[in-house]
N, C-alpha and C positions, 0 to 999 in steps of 0.2 A: 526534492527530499525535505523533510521535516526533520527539526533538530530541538529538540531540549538539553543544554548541556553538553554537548558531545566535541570540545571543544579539544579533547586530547584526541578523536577521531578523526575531525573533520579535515587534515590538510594528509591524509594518506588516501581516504575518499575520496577526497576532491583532486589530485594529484592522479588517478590511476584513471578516473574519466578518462577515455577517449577524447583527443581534438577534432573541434568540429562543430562539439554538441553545446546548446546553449544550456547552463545551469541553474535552476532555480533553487532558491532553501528557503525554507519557509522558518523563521526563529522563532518558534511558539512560548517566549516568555522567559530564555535561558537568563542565567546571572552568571553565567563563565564568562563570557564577550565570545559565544558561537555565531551570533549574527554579524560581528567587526569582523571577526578573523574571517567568516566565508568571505565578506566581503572584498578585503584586505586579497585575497585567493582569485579575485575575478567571477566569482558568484554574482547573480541578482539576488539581492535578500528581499524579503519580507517580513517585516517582523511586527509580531504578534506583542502588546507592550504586557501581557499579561498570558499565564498557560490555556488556555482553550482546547486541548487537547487532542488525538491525532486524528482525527476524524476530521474536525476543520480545518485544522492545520492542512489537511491534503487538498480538503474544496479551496486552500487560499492558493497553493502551488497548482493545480489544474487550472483556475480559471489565469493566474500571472502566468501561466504556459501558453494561454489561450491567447494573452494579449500579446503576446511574445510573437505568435504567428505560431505556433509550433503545427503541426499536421499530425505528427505522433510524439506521446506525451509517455516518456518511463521514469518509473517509482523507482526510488532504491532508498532505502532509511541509509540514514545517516551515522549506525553505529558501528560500521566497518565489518556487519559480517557478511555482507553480498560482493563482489568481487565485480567493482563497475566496467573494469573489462568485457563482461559481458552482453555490456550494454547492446552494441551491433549484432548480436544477436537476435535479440526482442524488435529491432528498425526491422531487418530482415527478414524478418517471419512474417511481420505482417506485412510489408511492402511483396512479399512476392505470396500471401493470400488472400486478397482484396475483400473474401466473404467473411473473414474473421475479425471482429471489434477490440477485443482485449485477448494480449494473451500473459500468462500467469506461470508465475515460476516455481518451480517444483525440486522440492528440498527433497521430497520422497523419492524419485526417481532420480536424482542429482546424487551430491552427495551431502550428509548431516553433518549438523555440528552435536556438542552431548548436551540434551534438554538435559533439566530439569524431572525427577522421575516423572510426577503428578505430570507434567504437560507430555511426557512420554506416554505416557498410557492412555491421556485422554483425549491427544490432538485425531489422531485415528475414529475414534468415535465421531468428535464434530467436524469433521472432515466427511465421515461414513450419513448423519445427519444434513448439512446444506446440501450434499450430492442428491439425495433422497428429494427433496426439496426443491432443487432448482433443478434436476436432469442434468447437470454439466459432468462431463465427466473429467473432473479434476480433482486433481489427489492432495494439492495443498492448496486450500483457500486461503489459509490464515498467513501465506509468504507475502512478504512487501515488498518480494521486485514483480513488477508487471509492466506491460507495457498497455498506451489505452490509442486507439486509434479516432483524435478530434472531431469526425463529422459524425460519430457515434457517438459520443460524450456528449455533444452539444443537443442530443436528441433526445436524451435522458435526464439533464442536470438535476431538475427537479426532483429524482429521488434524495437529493443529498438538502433536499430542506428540512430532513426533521430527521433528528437521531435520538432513540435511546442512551446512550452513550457513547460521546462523542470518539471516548478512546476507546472502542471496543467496535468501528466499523466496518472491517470488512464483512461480514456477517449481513448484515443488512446490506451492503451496496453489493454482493453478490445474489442476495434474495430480489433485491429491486432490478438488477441487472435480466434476470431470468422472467420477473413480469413482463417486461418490455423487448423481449425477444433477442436480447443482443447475443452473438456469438462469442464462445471462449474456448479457448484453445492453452496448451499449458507446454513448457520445454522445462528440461533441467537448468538447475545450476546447483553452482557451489557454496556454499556455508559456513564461514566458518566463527568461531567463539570471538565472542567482542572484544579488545584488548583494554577497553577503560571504561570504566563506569556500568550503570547498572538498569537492569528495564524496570521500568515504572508500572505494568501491567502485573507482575505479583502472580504467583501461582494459583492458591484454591479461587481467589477474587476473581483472575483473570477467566479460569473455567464457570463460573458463577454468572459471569458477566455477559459469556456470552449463547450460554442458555437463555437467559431473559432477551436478550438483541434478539434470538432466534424465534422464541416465542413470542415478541410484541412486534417482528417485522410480517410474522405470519397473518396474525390480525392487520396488522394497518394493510396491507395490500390485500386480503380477501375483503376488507370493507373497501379497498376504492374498486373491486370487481363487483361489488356488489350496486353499485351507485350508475 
């Protein structure tokens, strides 16, 4: 997981994990002390001495996963609204489908927490969008719990060398995901409202940001089919 600040979240997260599982966080630059206290928790930290935003912040927790040994690598942000109990869900899904690379969590089909109107009305559209786009048939791209199956990731890394914006990736790593044939698969979960602090992605910006990720991931991949 990646953490900016989340430093009144991070020992309810980190506490409901499952035993067993090893933990990475990645501290992209926080000034609460969220990278002492994971640590303090039994976390591996990473920390980022400056914000670089969540797009790399995830390439640093995928590849310290990688070093880690991990086989299958799950996402959960760090702001306490994915319910890491579910974690053995996402191991199990793909452990007993071997043709499936990632699989991806579904707020839509699960249950919501209460957006924001504006991302209310418009997540569906760019949802309706990348589907269009990549053929996946999945209902929420933009959730951050997923699970990614390592001897796929390691086959692909190199989409994740160039971003538009680095806080506004999944967008593009689902566009680059669908050039390179990988498979995705999606399960519910549950959602619920963060209890401290606030997202940094911003409502009209956040819709703004990721029409242009969509449109400039369009272009860079039909130039490298082009080549």
């Amino acid at each position: 997981m990646e953490v900016l600040n989340e430093r009144d979240n991070l020992p309810e997260v980190l506490d409901l994990i499952p035993k067993g599982y090893e933990v990475v966080v990645v501290n992209d630059g926080s000034s609460d002390g969220s990278g002492e206290l994971a640590r303090e928790l039994g976390a591996l930290v990473i920390d980022h001495p400056i914000n670089l935003g969540q797009g790399i912040a995830f390439v640093s927790g995928i590849k310290g996963a990688m070093m880690a040994g991990a086989d299958i690598i799950v996402h959960i942000d760090g702001d306490g609204q994915h319910d890491p109990r579910q974690i053995p869900q996402f191991v199990d899904y793909l452990n007993e489908r071997p043709k499936i690379d990632v699989v991806v969590g579904s707020r839509r089909i699960g249950s919501n927490e209460e957006y924001p109107l504006l991302r209310k009305l418009f997540l569906p559209v760019f949802n309706g969008i990348i589907r269009w786009i990549t053929g996946y048939k999945v209902s929420d791209y933009l959730c951050g719990f997923r699970a990614y199956r390592v001897s796929s990731l390691k086959r692909v890394m190199h989409i994740f060398d160039e971003y538009y914006n680095a806080q506004y990736n999944a967008t593009e790593m689902f566009i680059g995901f669908s050039s390179e044939g990988l498979r995705i698969a999606e399960i519910p979960v549950d959602v619920k409202p963060r209890k401290s602090g606030n997202s940094y992605k911003g409502n009209i910006k956040y819709g703004v940001n990721i029409l242009i990720a969509i449109y400039l991931s369009l272009n860079r991949w039909n130039r490298g089919k082009k080549r």
